[in-house]
C-alpha positions as CSV (number, residue, x, y, z in Angstrom):
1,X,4.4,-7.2,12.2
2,X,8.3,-7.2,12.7
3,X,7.5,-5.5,16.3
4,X,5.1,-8.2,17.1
5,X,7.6,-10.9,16.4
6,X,10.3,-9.1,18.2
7,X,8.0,-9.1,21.1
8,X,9.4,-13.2,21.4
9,X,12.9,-13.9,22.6
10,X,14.3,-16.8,24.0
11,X,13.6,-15.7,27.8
12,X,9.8,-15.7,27.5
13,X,10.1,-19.0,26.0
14,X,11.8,-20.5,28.3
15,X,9.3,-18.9,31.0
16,X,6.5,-19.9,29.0
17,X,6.9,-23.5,29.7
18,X,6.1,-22.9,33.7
19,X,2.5,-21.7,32.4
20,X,1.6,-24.8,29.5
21,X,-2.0,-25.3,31.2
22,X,-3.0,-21.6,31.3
23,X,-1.5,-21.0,27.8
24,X,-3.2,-24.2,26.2
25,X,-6.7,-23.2,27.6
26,X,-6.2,-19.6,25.6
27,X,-6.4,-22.3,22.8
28,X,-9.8,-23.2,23.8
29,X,-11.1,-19.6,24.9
30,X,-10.4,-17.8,21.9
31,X,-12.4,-19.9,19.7
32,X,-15.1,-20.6,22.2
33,X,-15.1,-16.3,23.1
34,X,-15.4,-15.8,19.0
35,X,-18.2,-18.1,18.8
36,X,-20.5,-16.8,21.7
37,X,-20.0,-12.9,20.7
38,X,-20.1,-13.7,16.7
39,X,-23.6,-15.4,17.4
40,X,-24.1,-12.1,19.6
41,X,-23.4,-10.1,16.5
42,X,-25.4,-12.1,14.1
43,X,-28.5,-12.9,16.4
44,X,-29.4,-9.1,17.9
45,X,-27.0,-6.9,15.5
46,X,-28.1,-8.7,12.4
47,X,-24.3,-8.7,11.1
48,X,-23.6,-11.2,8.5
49,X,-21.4,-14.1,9.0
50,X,-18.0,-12.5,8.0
51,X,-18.2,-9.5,9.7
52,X,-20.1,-11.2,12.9
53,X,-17.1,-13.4,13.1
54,X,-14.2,-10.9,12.7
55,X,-16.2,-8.8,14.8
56,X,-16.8,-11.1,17.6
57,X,-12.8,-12.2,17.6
58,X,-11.0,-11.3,20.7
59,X,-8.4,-8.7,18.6
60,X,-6.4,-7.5,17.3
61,X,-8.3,-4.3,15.7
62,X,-5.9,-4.0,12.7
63,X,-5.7,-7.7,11.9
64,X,-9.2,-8.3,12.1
65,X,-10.0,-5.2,10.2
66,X,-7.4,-6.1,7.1
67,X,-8.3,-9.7,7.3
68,X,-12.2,-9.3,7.4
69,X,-11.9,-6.8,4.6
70,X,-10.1,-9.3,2.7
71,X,-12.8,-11.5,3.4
72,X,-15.6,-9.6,2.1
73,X,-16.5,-8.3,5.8
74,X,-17.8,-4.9,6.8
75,X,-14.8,-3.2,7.9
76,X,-16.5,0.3,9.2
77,X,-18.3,-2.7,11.5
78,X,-15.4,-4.7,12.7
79,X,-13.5,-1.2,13.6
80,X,-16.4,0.1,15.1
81,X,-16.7,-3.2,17.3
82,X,-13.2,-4.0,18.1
83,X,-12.0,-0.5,19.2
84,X,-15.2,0.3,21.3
85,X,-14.0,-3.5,22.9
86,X,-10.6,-2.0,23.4
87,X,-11.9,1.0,24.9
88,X,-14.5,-0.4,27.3
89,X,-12.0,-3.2,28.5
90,X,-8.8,-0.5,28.8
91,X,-11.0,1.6,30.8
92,X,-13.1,-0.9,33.1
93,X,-9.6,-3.4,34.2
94,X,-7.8,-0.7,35.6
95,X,-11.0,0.4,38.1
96,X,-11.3,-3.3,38.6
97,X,-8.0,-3.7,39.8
98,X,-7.2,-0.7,41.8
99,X,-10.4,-1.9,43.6
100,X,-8.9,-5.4,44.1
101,X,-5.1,-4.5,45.4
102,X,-3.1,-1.7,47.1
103,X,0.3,-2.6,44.9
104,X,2.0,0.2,44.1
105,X,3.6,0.9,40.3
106,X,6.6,-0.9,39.2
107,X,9.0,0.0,37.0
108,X,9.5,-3.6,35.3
109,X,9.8,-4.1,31.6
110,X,7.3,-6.7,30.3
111,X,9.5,-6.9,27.2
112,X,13.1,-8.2,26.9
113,X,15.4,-5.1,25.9
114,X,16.6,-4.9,22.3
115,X,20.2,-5.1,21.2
116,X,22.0,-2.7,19.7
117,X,21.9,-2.2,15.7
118,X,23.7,-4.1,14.1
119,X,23.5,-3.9,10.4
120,X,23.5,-7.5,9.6
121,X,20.7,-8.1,12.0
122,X,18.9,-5.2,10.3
123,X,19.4,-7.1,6.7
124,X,18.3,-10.3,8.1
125,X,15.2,-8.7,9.8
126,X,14.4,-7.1,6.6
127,X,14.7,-10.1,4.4
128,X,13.1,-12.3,6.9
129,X,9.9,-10.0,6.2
130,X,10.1,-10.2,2.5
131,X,10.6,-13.8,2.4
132,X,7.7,-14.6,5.1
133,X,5.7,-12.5,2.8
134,X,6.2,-14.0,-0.2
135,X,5.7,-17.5,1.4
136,X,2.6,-16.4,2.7
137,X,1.7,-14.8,-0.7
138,X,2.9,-18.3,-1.9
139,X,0.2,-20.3,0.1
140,X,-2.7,-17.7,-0.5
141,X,-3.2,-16.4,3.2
142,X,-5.0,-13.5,3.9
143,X,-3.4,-10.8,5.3
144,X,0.5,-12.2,4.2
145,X,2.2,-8.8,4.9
146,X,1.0,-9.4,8.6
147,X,1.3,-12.8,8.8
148,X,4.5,-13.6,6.7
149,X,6.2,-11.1,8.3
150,X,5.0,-11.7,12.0
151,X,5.9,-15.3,11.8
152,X,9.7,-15.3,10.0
153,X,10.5,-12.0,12.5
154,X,9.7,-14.2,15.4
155,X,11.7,-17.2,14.3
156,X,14.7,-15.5,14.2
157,X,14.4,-13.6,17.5
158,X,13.3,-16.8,19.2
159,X,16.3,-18.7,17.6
160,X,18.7,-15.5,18.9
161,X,20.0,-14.6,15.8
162,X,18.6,-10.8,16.3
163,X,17.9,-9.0,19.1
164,X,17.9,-5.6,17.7
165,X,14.1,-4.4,17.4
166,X,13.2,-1.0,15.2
167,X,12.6,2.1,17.3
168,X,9.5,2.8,18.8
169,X,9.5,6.0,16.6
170,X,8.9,3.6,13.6
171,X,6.3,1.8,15.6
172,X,4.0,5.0,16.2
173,X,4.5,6.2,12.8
174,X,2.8,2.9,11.3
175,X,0.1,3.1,14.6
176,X,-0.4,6.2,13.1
177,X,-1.3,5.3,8.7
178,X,-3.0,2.4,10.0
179,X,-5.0,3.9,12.5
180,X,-5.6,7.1,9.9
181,X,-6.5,4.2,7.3
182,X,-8.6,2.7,9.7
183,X,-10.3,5.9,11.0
184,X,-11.0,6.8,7.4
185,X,-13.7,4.0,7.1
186,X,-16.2,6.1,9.4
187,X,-16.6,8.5,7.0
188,X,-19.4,7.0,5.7
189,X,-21.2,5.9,9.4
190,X,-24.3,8.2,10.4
191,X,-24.4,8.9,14.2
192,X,-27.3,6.7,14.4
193,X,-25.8,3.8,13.2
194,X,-22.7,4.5,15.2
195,X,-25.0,4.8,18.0
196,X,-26.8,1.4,17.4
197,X,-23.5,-0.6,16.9
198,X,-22.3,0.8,20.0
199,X,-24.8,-0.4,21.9
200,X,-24.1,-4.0,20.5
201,X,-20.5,-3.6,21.1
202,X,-21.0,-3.0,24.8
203,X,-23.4,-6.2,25.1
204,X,-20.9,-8.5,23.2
205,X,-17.9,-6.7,25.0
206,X,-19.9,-7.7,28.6
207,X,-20.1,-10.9,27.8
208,X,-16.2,-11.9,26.4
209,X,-15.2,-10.4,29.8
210,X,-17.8,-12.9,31.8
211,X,-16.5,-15.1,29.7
212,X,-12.7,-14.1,30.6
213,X,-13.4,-14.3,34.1
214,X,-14.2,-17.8,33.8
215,X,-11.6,-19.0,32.2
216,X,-9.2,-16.6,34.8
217,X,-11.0,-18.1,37.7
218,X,-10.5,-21.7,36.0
219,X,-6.3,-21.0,35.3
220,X,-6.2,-19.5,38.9
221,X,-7.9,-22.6,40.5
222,X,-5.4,-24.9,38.8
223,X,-2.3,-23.2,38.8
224,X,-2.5,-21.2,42.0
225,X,-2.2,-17.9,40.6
226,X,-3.7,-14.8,41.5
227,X,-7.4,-14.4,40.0
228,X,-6.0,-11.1,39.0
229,X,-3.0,-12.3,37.3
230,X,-5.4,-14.6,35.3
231,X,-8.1,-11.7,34.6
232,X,-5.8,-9.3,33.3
233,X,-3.9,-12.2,30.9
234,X,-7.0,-13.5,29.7
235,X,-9.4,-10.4,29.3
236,X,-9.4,-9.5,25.4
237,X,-7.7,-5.3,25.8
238,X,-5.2,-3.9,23.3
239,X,-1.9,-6.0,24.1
240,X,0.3,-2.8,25.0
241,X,-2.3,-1.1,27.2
242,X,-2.9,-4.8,29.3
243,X,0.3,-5.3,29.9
244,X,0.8,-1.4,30.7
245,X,-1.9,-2.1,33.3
246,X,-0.2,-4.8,34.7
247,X,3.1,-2.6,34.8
248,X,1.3,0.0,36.7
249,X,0.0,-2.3,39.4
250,X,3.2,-5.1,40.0
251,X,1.1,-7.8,38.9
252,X,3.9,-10.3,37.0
253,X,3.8,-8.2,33.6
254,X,5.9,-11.3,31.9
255,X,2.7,-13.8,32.2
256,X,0.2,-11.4,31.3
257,X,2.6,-10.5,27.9
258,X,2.7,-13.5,26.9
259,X,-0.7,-14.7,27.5
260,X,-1.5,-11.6,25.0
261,X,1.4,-12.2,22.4
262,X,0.1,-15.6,22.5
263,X,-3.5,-14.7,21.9
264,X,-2.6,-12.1,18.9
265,X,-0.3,-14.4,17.6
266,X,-2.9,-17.8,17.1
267,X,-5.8,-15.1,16.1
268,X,-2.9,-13.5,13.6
269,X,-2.6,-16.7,11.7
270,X,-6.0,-18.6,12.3
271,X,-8.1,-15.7,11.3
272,X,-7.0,-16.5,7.6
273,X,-7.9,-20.2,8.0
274,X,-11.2,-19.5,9.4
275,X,-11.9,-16.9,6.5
276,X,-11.6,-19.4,3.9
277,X,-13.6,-22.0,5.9
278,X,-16.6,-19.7,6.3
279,X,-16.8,-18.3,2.3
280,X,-16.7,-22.2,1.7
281,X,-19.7,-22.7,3.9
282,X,-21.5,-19.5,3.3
């Protein structure tokens, strides 16, 4: 979670105060889209209440899957869910908007550049994560290797005290246990049941981008930005491929990043919260 909380730097921030409204209703749609497809998942897929829940979240896949299995969720479910979510959004947006504009690829950066390496901002990086793990160890959260470490990474990169961010090589190669870990879960889903779930997943997944479109076509009536803009910042995809999308097309790559750090980042650490609430009121 380092690389999520170097995805923060002091530029965003400063950029993110020209879009409070739009990123204050992502307050109110990620609850509202986790309700409406959890009661999806519970009502016609006959999920229980855990794994409806973490299954009807708006992502992340490897959040909701570590957290829900912490919770006493099914993870096969909430893997099989989120990434067939993933897929049908990462697929469907980028016919969506190549049917909506003629803009041609850019070669922008969503993300700020990283620093050099500098040893002491490696140190501090490092114990930043141990430190926000133990904390979050400290006050029982679900998840605290995620969390902790998310949350004390990103202080210190929005404070500026680090600007160096690990190589993408380290990136892929923990993409690549977790999705193997993740992957592994299947081994025990028949083709029928994979079958059956998926056509759940593409019902839920219809409605959270209804659902998306509303809330883009609410932020773009406000604000005066694009519907487009809105769609592709609010619609629930894996955060690198959205904002790859919006790379690809021109279409301000800055405000649909952080819409989707933003988004991660309050499902990251209220997933855990709204774990304990439910086994309270199970």
């Amino acid at each position: 979670m380092c690389f999520l909380g170097g995805s923060f730097s002091p530029d965003l921030l400063s950029r993110a105060g020209e879009w409070v409204l739009s990123l204050s209703l992502m307050i109110v749609f990620i609850p509202l889209v986790t309700v409406i497809a959890s009661y999806y998942f519970r009502r016609f897929a006959k999920f229980d209440p855990p794994t409806a829940m973490f299954s009807g979240a708006p992502g992340s896949l490897t959040a909701m899957v570590i957290i829900g299995g912490e919770s006493g969720a099914d993870e096969r479910m909430i893997a099989l869910t989120q990434g067939l979510r993933v897929i049908i959004v990462v697929l469907l947006m980028p016919l969506i908007v190549a049917f909506a504009t003629t803009a041609g690829p850019s070669s922008a950066s969503f993300l700020p550049e990283g620093g050099p390496f500098v040893w002491s901002e490696g140190i501090l990086l490092f114990f930043a994560a141990t430190i926000g793990f133990g904390l979050a160890r400290l006050f029982n959260l679900s998840a605290s290797a995620m969390t902790g470490a998310m949350l004390a990474s990103a202080t210190l990169y929005l404070s500026g005290l680090v600007s160096w961010r690990p190589p993408d090589l380290a990136l892929w190669v923990c993409l690549w246990v977790l999705g193997s870990a993740i992957g592994s879960r299947f081994s025990t889903v028949t083709a029928q049941t994979f079958l059956q779930v998926s056509r759940h997943a593409v019902a839920a997944t219809s409605v959270v981008i209804g659902v998306s479109a509303v809330f883009a076509w609410l932020v773009s009536g406000l604000t005066g930005a694009a519907f487009l803009i809105t769609l592709l910042a609010f619609t629930p995809g894996g955060i690198a491929e959205m904002c790859l999308i919006a790379i690809a097309f021109n279409i301000d790559p800055a405000f649909v990043a952080v819409h989707h750090l933003v988004r991660i980042a309050i499902l990251i650490t209220a997933a855990p919260l709204a774990a304990k609430w439910l086994a309270r009121h199970a």
